[in-house]
C-alpha positions in Angstrom: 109.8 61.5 155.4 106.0 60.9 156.1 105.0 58.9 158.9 103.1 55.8 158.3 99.9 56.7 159.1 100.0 60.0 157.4 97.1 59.8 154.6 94.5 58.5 157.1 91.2 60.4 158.4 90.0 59.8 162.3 87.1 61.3 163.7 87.3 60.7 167.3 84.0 60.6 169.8 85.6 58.5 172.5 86.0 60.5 175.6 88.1 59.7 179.0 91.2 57.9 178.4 90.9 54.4 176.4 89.6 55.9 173.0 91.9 59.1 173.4 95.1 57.4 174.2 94.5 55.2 171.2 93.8 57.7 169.0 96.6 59.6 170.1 98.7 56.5 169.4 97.3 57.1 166.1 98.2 60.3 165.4 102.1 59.9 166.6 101.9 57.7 163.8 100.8 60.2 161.4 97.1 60.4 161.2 94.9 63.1 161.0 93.0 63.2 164.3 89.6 65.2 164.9 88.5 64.9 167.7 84.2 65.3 168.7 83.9 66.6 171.8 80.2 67.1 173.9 78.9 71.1 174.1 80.6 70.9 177.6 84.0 69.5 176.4 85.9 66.0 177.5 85.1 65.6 181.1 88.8 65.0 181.7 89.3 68.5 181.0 87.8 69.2 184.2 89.7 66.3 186.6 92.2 68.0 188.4 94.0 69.4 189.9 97.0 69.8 188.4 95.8 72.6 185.7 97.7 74.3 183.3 95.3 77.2 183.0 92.2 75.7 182.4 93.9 72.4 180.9 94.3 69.6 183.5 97.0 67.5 182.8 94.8 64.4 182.5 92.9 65.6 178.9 96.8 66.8 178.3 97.6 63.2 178.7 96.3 62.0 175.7 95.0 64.5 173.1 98.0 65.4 171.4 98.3 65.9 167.6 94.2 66.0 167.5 92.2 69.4 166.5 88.6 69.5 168.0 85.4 71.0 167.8 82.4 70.8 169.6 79.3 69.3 168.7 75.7 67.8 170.0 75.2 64.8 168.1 71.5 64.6 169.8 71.0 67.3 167.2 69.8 67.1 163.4 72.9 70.2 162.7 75.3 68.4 165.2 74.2 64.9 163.9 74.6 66.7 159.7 77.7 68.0 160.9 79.7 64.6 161.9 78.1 62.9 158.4 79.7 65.5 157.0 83.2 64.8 158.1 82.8 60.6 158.3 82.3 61.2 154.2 86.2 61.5 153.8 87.5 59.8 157.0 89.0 56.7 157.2 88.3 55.6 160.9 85.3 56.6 163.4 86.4 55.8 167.1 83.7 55.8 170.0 83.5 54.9 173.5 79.3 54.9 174.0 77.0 52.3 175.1 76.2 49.4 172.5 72.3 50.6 172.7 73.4 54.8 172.6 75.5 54.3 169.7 72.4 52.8 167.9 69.8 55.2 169.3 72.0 57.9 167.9 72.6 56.1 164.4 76.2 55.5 164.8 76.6 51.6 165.2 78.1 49.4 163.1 75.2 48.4 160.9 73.8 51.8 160.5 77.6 53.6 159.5 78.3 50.9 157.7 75.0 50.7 155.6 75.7 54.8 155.0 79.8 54.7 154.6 81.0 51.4 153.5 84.7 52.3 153.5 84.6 53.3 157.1 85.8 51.5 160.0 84.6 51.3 162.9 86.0 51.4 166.4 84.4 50.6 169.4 85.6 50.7 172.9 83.1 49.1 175.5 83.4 48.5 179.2 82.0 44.7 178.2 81.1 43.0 174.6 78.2 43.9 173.3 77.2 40.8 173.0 77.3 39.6 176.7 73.9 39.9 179.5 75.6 43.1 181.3 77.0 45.1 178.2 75.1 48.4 179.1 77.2 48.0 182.7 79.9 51.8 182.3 82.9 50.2 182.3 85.3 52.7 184.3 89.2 51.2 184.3 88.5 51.3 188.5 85.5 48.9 187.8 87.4 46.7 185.7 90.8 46.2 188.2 87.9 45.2 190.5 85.4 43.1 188.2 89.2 41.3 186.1 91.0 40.0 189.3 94.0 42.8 189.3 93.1 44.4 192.5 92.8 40.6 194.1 96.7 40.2 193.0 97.7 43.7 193.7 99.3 45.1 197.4 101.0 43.6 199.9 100.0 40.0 201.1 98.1 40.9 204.6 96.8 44.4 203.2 93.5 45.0 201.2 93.3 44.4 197.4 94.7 47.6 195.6 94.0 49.1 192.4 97.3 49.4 190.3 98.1 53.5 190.5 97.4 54.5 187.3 94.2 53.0 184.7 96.0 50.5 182.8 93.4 48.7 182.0 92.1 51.5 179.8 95.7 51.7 178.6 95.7 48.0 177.6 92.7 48.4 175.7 93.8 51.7 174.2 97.1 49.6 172.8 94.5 46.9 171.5 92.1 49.1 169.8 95.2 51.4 168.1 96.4 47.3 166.9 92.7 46.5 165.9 92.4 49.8 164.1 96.1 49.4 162.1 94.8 45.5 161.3 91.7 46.7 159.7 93.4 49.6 158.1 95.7 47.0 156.2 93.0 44.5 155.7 90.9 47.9 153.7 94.0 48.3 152.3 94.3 45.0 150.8 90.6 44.1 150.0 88.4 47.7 150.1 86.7 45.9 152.9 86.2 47.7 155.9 85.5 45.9 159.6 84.1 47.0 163.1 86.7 46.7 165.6 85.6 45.8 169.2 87.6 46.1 172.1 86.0 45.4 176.0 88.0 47.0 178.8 87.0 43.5 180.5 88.4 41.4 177.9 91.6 43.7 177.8 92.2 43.5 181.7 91.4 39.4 181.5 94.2 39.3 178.7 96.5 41.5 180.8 96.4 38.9 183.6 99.2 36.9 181.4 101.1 34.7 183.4 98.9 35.0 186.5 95.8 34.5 184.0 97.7 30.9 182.4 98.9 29.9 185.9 95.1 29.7 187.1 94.0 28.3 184.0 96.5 25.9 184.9 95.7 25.1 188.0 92.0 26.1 188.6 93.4 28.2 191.9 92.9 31.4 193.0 96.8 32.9 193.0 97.7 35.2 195.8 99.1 39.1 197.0 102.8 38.8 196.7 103.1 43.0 196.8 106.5 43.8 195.0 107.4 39.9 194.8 107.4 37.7 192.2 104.9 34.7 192.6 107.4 32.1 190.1 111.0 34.4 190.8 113.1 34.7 193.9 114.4 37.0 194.6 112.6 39.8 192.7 111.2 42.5 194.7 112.2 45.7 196.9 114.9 45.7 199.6 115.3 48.1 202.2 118.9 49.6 202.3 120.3 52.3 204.4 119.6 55.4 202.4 116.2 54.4 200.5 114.8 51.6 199.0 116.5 49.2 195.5 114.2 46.7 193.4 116.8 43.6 192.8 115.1 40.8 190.2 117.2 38.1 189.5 116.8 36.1 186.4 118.8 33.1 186.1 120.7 30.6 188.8 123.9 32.5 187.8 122.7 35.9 188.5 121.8 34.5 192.2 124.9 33.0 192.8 126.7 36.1 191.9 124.4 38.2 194.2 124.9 35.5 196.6 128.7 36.1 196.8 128.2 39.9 196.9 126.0 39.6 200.2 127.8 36.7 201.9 124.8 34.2 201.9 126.1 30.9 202.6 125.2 28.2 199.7 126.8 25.2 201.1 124.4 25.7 204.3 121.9 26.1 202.1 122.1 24.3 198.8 118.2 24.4 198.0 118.8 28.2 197.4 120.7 27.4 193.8 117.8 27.2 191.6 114.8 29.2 191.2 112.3 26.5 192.2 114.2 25.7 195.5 114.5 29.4 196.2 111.0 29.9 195.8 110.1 27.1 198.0 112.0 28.7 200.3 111.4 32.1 199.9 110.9 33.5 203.7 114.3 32.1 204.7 115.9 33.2 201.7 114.4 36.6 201.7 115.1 37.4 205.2 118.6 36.6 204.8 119.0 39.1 202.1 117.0 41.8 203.7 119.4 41.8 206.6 122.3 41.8 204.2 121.1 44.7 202.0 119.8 47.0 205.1 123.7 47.3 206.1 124.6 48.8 202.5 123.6 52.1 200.6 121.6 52.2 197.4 124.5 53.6 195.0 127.1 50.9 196.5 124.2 48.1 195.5 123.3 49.5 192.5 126.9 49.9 191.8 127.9 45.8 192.1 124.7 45.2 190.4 125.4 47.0 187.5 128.8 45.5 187.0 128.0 41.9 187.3 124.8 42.4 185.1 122.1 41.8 187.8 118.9 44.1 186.9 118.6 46.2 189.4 117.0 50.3 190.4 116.8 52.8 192.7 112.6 53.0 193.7 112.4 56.2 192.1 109.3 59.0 192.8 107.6 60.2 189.6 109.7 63.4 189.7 112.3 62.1 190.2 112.3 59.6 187.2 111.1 62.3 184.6 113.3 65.3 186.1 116.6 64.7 187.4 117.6 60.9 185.8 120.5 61.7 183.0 120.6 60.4 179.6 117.9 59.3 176.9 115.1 59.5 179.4 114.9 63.4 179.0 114.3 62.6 175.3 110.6 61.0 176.0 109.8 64.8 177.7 108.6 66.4 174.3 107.8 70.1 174.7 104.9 71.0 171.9 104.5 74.8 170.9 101.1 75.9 171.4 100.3 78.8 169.0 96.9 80.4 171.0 99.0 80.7 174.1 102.5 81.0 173.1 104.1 78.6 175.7 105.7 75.0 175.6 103.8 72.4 176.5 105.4 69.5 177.6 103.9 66.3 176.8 105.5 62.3 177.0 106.1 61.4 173.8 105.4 58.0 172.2 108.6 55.3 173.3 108.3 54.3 169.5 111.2 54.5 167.0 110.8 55.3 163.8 114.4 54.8 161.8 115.4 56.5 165.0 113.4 58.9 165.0 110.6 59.3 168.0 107.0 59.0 167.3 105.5 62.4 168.4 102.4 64.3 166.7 103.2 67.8 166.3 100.5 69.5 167.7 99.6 70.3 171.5 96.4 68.9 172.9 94.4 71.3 171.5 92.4 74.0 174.0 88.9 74.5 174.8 87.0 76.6 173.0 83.4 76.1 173.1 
């Protein structure tokens, strides 16, 4: 069965990781992705280490299911060359500054003037339409400029980056949304639109709660590091064999947890609903913390489980993606790669189709300039 997508044309330009991890998005989904890559390749081809060969696992990240080619679009052939392909392609994606993309006649007015049925997807570090749009918006920029780093680490530490770029995820999700929108709206009217997407804009709507709480209040909210500003308890414990994250969602959750650890109630009646735990979270959290570093992960995990409390192990990277057991190993999708002959293992999409996981077929394709 074809996948949604399947009939539609991307030319990619964007470089890094925003544009590519959408457009990848894109092509789980079914789309024919070509990528446009500089003389000298993706610079994400060279951050590393880790390399497989002369791949590095952060261009591996999110290229799959594209073929590429290299091209100078400061050239009249490399410039000829990309015209030629935008005549039968559904979707341009780029990732320049709002002046470059004019100065090299591949802004909105100028594409859309020359391919009417085109759309056009732009991912900025700010609007285009704001005093410091030609500022490079790098996802490490962003954390700083949006307020994540302000909220992130431990209370008394130093505001902390988030450890991977999800702002350029978040954006990558809004731009593969924007771009599916305006497919459907061509679809429905022959009308084709410019998507925008500002890592800024992204990061500031990935605030959420945090975002609406200061709107709400007009104050600056603080480091809680793996607390929960409105929840208690919901954050890490020490026990005596490593480390279990323990959030607790409703009154009844708490009382049940309360039970398990011996916490008296009727000393401490305040501790029965959220707001009164919260209030009196330092108590309340040192109580647990003495109660939990007496008992081993599995044994916490295990009453947890059973009475229906969310609860985890806090897991290394490894250890999540290599020795958990059950559906997990499904999201490790091995790709054949024809040039070399090998595997390649990729993490494939967490989307469904009709059961069925949305995973482009092809490796990330290798450099070959």
């Amino acid at each position: 069965m074809p996948k949604p997508l399947h009939k539609f044309r991307i030319i990619d330009l964007s470089r890094i990781l925003a544009g590519p991890f959408a457009t990848q998005l894109l092509a789980d989904l079914g789309a024919d992705v070509h990528k446009v890559e500089p003389p000298e390749g993706d610079a994400t081809r060279g951050w590393g280490p880790p390399f497989d060969g002369d791949e590095s696992a952060y261009f591996r990240c999110c290229n799959r299911g594209k073929t590429t080619e290299a091209m100078d679009l400061h050239s009249d052939a490399g410039k000829a060359r990309l015209f030629e392909l935008l005549k039968d392609a559904d979707v341009m994606v780029e990732n320049f500054l709002p002046d470059s993309a004019d100065r090299l006649g591949l802004g909105w007015k100028a594409l859309h003037s020359k391919f009417p049925k085109l759309i056009l997807a732009s991912i900025r570090g700010f609007a285009s339409d704001v005093s410091n749009s030609r500022r490079p918006g790098y996802d490490f920029i962003l954390q700083a400029e949006s307020g994540w780093m302000s909220i992130t680490g431990e209370a008394d530490g130093r505001p902390m980056k988030v450890g991977v770029a999800l702002v350029d995820v978040l954006a990558s999700l809004y731009c593969a949304n924007g771009i599916q929108a305006a497919l459907l709206h061509r679809e429905r009217t022959g009308e084709a639109m410019h998507v925008e997407v500002p890592l800024m804009e992204a990061a500031l709507a990935g605030l959420v709660n945090v975002g609406a709480g200061t709107l709400m209040t007009g104050q600056a909210p603080q480091r809680f590091g793996n607390a929960h500003p409105q929840i208690v308890p919901y954050q890490t414990f020490p026990c005596r064999d490593g480390e279990v994250a323990i959030g607790v969602g409703s009154d009844r959750q708490f009382e049940v947890l309360a039970l398990m650890l011996g916490l008296d109630l009727d000393s401490h009646p305040q501790w029965r609903k959220n707001c009164g735990r919260v209030a009196d979270r330092a108590s309340l959290i040192e109580s647990i913390t003495a109660a939990l570093a007496l008992r081993d992960v599995d044994d916490v995990l295990a009453f947890c489980e059973q009475d229906a409390i969310p609860a985890s192990r806090v897991r290394t990277v490894d250890d999540a993606l290599f020795r958990q057991a059950g559906h997990l190993h499904q999201l490790i999708q091995p790709l054949y790669d024809e040039d070399s002959r090998v595997m390649v293992p990729t993490l494939a999409s967490p989307i469904l189709l009709n059961g069925q996981r949305a995973c482009a077929p092809l490796p990330p394709p290798r450099w070959k300039p």
